[in-house]
C-alpha positions in Angstrom: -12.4 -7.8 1.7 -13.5 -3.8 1.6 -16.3 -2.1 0.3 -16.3 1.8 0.4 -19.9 3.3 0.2 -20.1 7.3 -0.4 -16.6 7.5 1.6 -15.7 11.2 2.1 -12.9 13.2 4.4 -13.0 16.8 4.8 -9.9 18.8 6.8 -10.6 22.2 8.7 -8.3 25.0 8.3 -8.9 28.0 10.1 -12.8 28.9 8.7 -12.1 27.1 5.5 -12.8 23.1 4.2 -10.7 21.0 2.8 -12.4 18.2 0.8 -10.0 15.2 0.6 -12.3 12.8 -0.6 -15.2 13.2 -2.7 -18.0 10.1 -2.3 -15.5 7.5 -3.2 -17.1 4.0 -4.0 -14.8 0.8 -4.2 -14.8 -2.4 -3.5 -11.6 -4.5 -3.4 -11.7 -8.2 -3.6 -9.7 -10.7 -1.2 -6.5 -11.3 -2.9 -5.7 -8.3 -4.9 -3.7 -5.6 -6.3 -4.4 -2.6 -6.6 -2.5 0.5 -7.6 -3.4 3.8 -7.1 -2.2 7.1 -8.9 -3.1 10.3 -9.3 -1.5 14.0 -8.9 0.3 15.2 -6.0 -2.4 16.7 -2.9 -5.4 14.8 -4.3 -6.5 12.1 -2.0 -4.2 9.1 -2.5 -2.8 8.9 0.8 -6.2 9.8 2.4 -7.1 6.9 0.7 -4.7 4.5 2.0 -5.0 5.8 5.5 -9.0 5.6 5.9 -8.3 1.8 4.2 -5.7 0.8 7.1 -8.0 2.5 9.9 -5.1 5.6 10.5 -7.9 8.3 10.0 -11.4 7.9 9.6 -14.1 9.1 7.4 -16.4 12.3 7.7 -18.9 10.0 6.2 -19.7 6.9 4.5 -19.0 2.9 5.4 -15.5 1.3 5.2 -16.6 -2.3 5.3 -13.6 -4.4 5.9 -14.5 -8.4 6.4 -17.8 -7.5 7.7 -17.2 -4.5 9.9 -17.6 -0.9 9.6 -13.9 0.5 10.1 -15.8 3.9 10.5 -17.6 2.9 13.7 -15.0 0.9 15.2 -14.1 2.3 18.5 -10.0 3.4 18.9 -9.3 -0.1 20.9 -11.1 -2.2 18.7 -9.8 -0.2 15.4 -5.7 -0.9 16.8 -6.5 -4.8 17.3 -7.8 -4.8 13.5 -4.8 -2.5 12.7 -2.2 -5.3 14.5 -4.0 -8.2 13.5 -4.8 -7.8 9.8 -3.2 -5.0 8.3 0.3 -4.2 7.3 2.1 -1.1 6.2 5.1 0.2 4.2 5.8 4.0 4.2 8.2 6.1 1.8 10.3 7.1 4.8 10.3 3.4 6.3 9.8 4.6 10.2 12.2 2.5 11.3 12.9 3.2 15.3 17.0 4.4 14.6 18.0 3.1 17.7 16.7 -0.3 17.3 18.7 -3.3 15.2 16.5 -4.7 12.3 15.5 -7.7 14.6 14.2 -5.5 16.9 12.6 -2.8 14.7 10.9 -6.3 13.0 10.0 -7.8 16.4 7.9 -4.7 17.5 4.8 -5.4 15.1 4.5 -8.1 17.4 4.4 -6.7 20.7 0.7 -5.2 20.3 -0.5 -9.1 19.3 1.2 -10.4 22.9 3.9 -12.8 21.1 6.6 -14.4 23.9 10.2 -12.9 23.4 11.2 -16.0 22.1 8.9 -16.3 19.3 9.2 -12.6 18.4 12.7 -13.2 17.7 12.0 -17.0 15.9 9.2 -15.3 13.7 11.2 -12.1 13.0 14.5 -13.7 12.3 12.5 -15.7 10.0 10.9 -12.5 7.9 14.0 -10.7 7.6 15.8 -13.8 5.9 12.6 -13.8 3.6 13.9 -10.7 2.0 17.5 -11.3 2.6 18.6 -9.9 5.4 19.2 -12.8 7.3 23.0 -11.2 7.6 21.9 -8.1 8.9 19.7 -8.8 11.9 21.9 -6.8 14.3 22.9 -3.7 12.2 20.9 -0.6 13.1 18.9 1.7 10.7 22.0 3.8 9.8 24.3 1.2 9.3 21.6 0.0 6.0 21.2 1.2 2.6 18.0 2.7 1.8 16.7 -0.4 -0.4 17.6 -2.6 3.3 15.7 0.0 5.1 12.6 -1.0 3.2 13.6 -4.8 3.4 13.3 -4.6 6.9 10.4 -2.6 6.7 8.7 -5.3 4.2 10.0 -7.6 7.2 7.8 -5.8 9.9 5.0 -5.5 7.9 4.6 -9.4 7.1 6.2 -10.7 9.9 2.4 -10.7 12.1 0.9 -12.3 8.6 -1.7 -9.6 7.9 -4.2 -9.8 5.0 -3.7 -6.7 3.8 -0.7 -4.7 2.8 -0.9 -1.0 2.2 1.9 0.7 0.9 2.6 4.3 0.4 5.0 5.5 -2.4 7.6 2.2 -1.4 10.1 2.9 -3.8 9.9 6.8 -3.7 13.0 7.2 -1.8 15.0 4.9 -3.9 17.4 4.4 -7.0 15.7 2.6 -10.1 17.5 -0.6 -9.7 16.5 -0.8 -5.8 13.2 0.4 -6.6 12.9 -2.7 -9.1 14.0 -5.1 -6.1 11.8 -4.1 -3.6 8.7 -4.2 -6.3 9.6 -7.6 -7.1 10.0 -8.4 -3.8 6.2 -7.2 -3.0 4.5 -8.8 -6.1 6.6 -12.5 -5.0 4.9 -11.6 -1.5 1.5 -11.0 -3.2 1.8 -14.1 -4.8 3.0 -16.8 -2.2 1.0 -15.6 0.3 -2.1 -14.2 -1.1 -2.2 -10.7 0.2 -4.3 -7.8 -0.9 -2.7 -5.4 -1.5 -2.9 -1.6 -2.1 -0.3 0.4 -3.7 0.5 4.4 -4.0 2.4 5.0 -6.7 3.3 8.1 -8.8 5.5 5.4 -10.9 3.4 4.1 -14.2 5.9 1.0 -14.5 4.8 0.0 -10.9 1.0 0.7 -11.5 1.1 -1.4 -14.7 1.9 -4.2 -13.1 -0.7 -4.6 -10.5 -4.0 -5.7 -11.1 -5.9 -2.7 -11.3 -5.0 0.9 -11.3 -7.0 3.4 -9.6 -6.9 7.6 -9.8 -7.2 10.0 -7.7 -8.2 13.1 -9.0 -10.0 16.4 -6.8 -11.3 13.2 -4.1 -12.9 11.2 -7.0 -12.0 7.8 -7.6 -12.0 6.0 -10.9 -10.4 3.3 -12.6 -8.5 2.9 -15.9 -9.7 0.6 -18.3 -7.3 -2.3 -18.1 -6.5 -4.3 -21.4 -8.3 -7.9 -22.0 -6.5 -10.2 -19.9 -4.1 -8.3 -18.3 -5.2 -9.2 -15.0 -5.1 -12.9 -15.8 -1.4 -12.2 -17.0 -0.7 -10.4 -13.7 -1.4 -13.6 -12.0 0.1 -16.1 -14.0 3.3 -14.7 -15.2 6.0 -12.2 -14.5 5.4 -8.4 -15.4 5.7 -8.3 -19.4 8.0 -4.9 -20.4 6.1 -2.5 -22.2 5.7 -2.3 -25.8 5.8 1.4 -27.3 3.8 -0.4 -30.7 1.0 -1.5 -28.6 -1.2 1.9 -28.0 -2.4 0.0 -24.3 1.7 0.4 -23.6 1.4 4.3 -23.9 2.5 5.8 -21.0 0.0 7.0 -18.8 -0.9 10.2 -17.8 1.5 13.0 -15.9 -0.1 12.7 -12.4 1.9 15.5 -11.4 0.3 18.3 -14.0 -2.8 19.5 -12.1 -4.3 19.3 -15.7 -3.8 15.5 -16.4 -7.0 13.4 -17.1 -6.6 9.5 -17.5 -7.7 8.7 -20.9 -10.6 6.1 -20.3 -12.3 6.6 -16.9 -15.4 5.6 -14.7 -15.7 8.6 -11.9 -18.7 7.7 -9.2 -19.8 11.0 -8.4 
């Protein structure tokens, strides 16, 4: 699916450089999850927007299915972007004026879907994560957690391969956050997304795959217990267990100082 080679993005400011990534290396296999932590200002997002083809690298190879994101030219790199990849923000970017049909219906203008269908195939995605009864309301007229239902609507609704999220459930309550999590990891499963996920939210991270940090534009990878992947696959999320030392929380991604305990960096 992608395969990062010596990926690095550096930001101007005025007569100084801003190194957002580092020579990150990944590859991330068709079908998975992946979370990704790390402190605040440290090249998650970065991450997650040079994976969905938003910015591009100052360097390196983003191989996604065979193609270099990084060379892509704009028209070519929006077709890949409408096609293939889907997206779920913290602040949903919902259009306010627009009912959730419509909001939903809008990923599939770029892909040249007939009115008709638009509505058949949107309708349809917004009763996926039960909101079948609120196709007309507006934006404001939604609670937050239906705000990202619709969201999770208008990202699935053009059947991507990917999914990148951005800090989902940052906006929301725990028990919302714990609905909309589920309602990702059910859409992981049935349809056999990858998927990438930012999170600051260790009891998210554990339950996907493989967790990633990001720490000064380095990437590397916790060490995951034996079988947990398999687990992750086969079975609902297990709560954690304080007596088992793989339970212990992880690291406080917001203290600058914070190191993940067991770590593979490529420099």
């Amino acid at each position: 699916m992608y395969k990062l080679s010596g990926v690095t993005k550096n930001y101007h400011k005025g007569r100084s450089t801003v190194a957002a990534l580092r020579g990150v290396d990944l590859v991330i296999e068709d079908g998975e999850w992946l979370a990704v932590q790390g402190p605040t200002g440290h090249g998650k997002s970065t991450l997650l927007q040079i994976l969905g083809g938003l910015d591009r690298p100052s360097s390196g190879i983003v191989d996604f299915d065979g193609r270099d994101l990084a060379q892509l030219r704009e028209a070519e790199m929006t077709k890949v972007r409408a096609q293939f990849i889907g997206f779920v923000f913290q602040t949903f970017n919902l259009v306010p004026t627009l009912s959730a049909l419509e909001n939903v219906e809008a990923a599939l203008v770029p892909l040249g879907v007939g009115s008709a269908a638009r509505r058949e195939r949107a309708t349809m995605a917004l009763e996926a994560v039960g909101l079948g009864d609120r196709l007309r309301h507006v934006p404001g007229e939604l609670s937050g957690g239906q705000q990202q239902r619709v969201a999770v609507a208008r990202a699935l609704v053009k059947e991507p391969k990917v999914l990148l999220a951005d800090e989902p459930t940052g906006n929301l309550d725990e028990d919302t956050r714990d609905d909309i999590i589920g309602l990702l990891e059910t859409m992981w499963r049935e349809r056999g997304l990858t998927m990438v996920l930012v999170t600051h939210d260790s009891s998210i991270a554990r339950r996907a795959q493989r967790i990633g940090v990001m720490k000064n534009g380095r990437l590397s990878f916790r060490q995951p217990r034996p079988g947990q992947a398999a687990r992750v696959q086969t079975g609902p999320a297990r709560a954690a267990d304080p007596a088992d030392p793989a339970d212990l929380e992880p690291p406080d991604f917001d203290d600058p100082d914070s190191e993940p305990a067991d770590t593979i960096t490529f420099d």
